[in-house]
KEKE-3310 file (N, C-alpha, C; in steps of 0.2 Angstrom, whole numbers, plus 5000, padded with zeros to 4 digits):
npx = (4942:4937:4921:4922:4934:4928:4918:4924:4928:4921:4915:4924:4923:4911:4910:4910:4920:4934:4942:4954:4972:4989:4996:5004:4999:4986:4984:4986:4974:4963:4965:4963:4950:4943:4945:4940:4923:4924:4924:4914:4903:4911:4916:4921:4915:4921:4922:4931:4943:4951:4965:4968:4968:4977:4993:5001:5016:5026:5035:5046:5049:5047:5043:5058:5049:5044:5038:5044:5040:5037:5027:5018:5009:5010:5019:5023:5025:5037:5045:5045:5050:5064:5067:5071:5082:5089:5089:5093:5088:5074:5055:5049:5041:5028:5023:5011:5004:5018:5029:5045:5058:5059:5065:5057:5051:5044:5032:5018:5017:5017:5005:4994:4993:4981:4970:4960:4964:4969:4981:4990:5002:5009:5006:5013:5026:5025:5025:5038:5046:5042:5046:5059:5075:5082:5089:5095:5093:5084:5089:5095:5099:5093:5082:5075:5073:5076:5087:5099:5113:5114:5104:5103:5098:5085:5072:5056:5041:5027:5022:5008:4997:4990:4980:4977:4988:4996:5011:5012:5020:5034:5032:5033:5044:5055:5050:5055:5068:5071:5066:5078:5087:5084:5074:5061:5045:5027:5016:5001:4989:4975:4961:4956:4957:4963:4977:4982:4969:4968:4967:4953:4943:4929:4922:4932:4928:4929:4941:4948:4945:4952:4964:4968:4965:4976:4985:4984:4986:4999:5006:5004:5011:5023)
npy = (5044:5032:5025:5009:5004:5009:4999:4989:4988:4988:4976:4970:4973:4966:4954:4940:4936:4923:4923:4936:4929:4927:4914:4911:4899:4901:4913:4911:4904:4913:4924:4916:4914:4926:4931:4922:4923:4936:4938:4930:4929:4930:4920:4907:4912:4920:4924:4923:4916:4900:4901:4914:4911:4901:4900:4896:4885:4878:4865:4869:4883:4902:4911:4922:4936:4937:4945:4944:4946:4954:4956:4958:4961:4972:4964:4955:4963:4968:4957:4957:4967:4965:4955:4958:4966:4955:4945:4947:4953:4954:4959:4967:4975:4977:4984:4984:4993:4992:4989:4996:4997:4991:4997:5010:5024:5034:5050:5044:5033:5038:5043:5038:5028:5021:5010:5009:5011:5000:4994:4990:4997:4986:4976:4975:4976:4964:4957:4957:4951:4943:4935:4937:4937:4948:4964:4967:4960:4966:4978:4975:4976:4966:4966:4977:4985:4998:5003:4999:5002:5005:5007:5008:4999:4993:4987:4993:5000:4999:5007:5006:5013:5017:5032:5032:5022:5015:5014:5020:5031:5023:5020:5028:5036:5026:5027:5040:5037:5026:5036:5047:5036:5035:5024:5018:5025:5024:5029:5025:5031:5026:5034:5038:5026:5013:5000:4986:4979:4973:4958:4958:4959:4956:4965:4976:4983:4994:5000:4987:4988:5000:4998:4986:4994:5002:4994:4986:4997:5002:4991:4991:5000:4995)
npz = (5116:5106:5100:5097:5106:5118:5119:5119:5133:5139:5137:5143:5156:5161:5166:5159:5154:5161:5179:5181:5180:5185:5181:5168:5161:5163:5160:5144:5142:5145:5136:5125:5128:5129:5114:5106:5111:5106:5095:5091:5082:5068:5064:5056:5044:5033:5016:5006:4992:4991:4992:4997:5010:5011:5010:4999:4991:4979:4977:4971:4977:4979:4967:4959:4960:4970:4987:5002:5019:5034:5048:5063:5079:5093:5105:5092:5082:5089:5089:5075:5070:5077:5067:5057:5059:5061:5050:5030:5015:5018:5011:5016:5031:5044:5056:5071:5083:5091:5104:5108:5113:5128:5140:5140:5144:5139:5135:5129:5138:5149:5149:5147:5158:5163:5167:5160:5146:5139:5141:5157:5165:5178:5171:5160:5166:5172:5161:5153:5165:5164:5152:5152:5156:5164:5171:5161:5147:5144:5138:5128:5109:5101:5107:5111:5099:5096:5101:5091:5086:5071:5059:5043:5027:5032:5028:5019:5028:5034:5047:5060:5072:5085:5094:5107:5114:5127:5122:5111:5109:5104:5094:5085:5087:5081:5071:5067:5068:5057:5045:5047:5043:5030:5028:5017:5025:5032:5042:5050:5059:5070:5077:5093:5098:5107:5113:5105:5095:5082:5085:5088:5077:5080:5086:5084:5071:5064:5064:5060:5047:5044:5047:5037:5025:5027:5024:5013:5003:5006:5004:4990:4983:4985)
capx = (4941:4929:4914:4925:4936:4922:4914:4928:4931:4913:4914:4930:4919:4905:4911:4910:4928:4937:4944:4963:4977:4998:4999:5006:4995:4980:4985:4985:4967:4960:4965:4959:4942:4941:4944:4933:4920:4922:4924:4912:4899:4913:4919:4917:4912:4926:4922:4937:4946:4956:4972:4968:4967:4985:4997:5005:5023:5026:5042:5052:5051:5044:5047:5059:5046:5039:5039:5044:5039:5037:5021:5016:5003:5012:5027:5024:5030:5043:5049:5047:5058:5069:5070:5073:5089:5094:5091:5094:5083:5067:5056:5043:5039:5021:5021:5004:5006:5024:5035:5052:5061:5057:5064:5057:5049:5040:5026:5012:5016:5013:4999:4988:4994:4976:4968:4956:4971:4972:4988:4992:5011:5010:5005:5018:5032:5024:5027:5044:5048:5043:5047:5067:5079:5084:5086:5102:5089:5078:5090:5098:5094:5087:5073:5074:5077:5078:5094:5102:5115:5112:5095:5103:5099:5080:5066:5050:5040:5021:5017:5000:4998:4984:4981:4978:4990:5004:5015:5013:5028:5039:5032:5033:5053:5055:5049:5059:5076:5072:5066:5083:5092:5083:5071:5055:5041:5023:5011:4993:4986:4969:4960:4953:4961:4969:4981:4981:4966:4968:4966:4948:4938:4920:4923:4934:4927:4929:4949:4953:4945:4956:4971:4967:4966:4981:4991:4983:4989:5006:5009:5004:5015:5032)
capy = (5037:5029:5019:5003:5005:5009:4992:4982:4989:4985:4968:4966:4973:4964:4948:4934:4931:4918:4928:4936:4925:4930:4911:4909:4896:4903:4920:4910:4902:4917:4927:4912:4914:4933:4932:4917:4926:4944:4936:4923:4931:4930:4913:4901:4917:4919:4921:4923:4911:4897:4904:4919:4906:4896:4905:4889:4886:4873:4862:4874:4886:4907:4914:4932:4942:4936:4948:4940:4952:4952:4960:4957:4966:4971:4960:4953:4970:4968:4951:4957:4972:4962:4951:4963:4968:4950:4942:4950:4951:4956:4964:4975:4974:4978:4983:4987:4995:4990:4992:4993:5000:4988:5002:5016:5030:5039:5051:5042:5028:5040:5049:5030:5024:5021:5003:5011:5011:4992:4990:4995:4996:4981:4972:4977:4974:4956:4952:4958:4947:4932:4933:4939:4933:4951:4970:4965:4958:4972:4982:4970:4978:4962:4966:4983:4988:5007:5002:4998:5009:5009:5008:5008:4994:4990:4986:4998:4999:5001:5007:5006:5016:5018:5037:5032:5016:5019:5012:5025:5035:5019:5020:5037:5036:5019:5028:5044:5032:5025:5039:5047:5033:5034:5018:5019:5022:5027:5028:5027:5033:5026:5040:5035:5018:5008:4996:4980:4980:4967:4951:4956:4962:4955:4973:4982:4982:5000:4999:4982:4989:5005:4995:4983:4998:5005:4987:4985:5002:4999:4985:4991:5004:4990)
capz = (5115:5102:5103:5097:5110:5124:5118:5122:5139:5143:5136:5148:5161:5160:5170:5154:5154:5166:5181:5179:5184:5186:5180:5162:5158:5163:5154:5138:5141:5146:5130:5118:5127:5125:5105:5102:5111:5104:5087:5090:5077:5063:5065:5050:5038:5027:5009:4998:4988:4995:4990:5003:5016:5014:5006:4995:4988:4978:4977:4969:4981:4976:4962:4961:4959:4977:4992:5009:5023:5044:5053:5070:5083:5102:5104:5089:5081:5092:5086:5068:5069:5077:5064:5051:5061:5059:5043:5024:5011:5020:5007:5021:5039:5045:5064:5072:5092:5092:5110:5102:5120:5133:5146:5136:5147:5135:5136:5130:5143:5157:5149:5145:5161:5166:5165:5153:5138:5136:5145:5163:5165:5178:5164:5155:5168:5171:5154:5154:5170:5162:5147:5149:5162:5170:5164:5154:5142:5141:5135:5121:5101:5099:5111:5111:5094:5094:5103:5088:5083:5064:5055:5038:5023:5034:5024:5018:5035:5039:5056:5063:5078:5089:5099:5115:5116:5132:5117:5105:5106:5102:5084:5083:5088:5077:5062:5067:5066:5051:5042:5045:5040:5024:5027:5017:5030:5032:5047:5050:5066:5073:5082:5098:5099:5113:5113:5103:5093:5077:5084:5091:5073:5081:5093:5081:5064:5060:5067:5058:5040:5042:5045:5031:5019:5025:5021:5004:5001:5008:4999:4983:4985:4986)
cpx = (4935:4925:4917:4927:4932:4919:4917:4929:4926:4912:4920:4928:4913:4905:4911:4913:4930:4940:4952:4967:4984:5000:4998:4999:4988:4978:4980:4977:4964:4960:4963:4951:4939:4940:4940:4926:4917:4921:4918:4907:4903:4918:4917:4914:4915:4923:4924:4938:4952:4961:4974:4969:4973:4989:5001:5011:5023:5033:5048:5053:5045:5048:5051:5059:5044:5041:5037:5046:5036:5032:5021:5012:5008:5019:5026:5028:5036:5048:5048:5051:5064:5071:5073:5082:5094:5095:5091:5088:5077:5065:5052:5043:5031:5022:5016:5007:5011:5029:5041:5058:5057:5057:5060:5054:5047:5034:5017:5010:5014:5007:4994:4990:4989:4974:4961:4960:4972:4977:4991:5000:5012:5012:5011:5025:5032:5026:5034:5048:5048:5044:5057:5069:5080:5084:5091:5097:5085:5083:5096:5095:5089:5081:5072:5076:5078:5086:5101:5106:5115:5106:5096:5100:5091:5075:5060:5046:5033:5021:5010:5000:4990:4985:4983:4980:4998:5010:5017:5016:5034:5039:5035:5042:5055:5056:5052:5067:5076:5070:5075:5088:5093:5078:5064:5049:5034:5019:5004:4992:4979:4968:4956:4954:4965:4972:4978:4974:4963:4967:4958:4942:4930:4918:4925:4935:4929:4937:4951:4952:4951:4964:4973:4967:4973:4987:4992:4988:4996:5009:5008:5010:5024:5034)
cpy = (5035:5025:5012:5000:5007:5001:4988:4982:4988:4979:4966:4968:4971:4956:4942:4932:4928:4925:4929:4930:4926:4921:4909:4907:4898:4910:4918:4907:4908:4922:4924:4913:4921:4933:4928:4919:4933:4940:4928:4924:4931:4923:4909:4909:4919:4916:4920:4915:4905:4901:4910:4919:4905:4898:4894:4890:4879:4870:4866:4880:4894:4909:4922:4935:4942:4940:4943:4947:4949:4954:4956:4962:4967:4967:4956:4957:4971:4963:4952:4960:4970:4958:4953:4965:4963:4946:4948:4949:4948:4961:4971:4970:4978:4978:4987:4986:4991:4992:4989:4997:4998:4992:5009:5020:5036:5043:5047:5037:5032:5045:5042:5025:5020:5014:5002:5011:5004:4990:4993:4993:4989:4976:4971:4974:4967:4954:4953:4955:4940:4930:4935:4939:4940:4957:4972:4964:4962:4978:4979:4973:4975:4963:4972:4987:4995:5007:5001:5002:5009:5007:5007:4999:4992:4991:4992:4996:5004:5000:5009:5008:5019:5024:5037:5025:5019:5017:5016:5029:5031:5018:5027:5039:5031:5023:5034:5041:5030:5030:5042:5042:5031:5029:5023:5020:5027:5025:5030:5027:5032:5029:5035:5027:5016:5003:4991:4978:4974:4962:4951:4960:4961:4963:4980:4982:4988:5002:4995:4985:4995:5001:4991:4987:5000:4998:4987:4992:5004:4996:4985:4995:5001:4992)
cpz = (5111:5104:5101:5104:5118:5125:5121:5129:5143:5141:5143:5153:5164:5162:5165:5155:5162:5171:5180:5182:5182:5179:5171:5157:5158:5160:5146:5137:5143:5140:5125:5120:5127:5118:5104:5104:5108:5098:5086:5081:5067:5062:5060:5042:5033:5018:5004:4997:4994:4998:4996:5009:5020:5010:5006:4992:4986:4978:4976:4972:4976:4972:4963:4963:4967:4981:4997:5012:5030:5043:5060:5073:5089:5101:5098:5082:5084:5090:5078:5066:5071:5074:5058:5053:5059:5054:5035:5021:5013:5016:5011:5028:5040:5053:5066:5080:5097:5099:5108:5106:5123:5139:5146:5143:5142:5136:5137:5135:5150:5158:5148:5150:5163:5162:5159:5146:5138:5139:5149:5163:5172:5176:5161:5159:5170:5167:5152:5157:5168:5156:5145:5156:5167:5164:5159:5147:5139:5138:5127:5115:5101:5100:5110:5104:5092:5097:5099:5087:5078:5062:5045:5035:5027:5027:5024:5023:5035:5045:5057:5069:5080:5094:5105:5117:5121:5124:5109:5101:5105:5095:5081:5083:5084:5072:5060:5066:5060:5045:5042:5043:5033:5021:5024:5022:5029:5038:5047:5059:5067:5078:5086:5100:5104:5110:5111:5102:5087:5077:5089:5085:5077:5084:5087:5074:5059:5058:5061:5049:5039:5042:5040:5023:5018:5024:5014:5001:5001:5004:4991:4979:4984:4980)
residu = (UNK:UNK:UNK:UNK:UNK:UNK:UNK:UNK:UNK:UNK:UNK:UNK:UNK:UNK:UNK:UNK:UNK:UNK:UNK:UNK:UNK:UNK:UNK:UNK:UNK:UNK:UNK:UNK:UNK:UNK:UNK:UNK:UNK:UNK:UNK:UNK:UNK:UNK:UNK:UNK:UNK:UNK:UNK:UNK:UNK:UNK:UNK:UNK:UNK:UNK:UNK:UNK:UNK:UNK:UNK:UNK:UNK:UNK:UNK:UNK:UNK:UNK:UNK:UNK:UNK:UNK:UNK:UNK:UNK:UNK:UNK:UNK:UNK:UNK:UNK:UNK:UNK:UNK:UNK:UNK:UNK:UNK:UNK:UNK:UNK:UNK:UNK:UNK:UNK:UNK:UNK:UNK:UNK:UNK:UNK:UNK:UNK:UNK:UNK:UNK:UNK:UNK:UNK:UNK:UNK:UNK:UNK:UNK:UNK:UNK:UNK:UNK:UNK:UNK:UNK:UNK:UNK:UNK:UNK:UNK:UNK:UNK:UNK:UNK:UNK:UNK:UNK:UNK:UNK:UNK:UNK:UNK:UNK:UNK:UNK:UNK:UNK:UNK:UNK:UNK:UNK:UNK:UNK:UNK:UNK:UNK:UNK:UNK:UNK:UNK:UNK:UNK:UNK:UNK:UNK:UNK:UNK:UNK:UNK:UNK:UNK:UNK:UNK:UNK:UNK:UNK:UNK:UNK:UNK:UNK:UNK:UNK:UNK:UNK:UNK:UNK:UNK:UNK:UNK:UNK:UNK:UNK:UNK:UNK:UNK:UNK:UNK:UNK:UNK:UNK:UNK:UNK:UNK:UNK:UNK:UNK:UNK:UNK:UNK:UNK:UNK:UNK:UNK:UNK:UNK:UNK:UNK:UNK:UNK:UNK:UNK:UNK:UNK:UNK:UNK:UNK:UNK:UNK:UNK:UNK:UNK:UNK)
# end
């Protein structure tokens, strides 16, 4: 484990935050007040150009040339692979410590089961429970997109993958499927990394630059 990665588990150690709660709404307030204080130190510091800000389209819509593409972090990799299955003319996907087998059973889930890896499988089957009606649901492509039976015609596909996230042989079998199906694909692997990392830079500044390199490089790439 790195010293990024160590920070965070002593910052979530270190009593600041509101205590846990099962309940929804206190979930959500509890994870806005972690990121506003990891990130407190980078709030308001943005230097770039507007334009880098608010992505603009004027009346007439993008031109041709424009690339329209998914990303997401954790389920939100989940909901961008799955959106790829369902609409055409996606030009990339970007999934960062993606669970793309809701039932899965993979190695790395029972080697990082430990509440030191970011995400204790509890966790995980909480979130499952409240967010999908039974375990019909868990196994739908939609949700579970390795499920799919074909992979053909997908989009160019950065993974981002972190070592020690229990979720880490879901990229690793994603990008196995797609690669045989022929889909463009490239992975970066952050050593010493736990689970879901990118929406807390004030912590993981070494993390968010290497992902940030490996996009730019991604995307130059299209």
């Amino acid at each position: 484990m790195n010293n990024e990665a160590r920070a965070y588990l002593e910052f979530l150690a270190s009593g600041i935050l509101s205590p846990r709660s099962s309940a929804v709404e206190k979930m959500r307030e509890r994870s806005e007040e972690l990121h506003l204080k990891i990130n407190q130190e980078l709030i308001g510091t943005f230097t770039g150009v507007e334009e880098e800000k608010i992505v603009k389209i004027d009346n007439a819509g993008a031109d041709k040339a424009t690339k329209i593409g998914v990303a997401g972090e954790s389920s939100g990799a989940m909901i961008a692979a799955s959106l790829c299955h369902t609409l055409n003319n996606i030009d990339f996907q970007i999934l960062v410590c993606g669970e793309f087998d809701l039932a899965g059973q993979g190695a790395s889930r029972k080697e990082f089961a430990k509440p030191m890896y970011g995400i204790k499988p509890e966790v995980t089957k909480w979130m499952h429970e409240t967010a999908f009606r039974d375990a019909d649901d868990l196994m739908d492509p939609r949700a579970s997109v390795l499920l799919n039976k074909s992979f053909d015609g997908l989009p160019p596909s950065l993974f981002v993958v972190c070592e020690l996230d229990p979720l880490r042989d879901d990229s690793y079998a994603y990008q196995e499927a797609l690669d045989k199906a022929g889909v463009k694909t490239k992975l970066t692997l952050l050593d010493g990394m736990i689970h879901a990392f990118f929406s807390s830079p004030g912590i993981y500044r070494n993390a968010s630059e290497q992902m940030i390199n490996a996009v730019q490089e991604f995307m130059a790439s299209l």
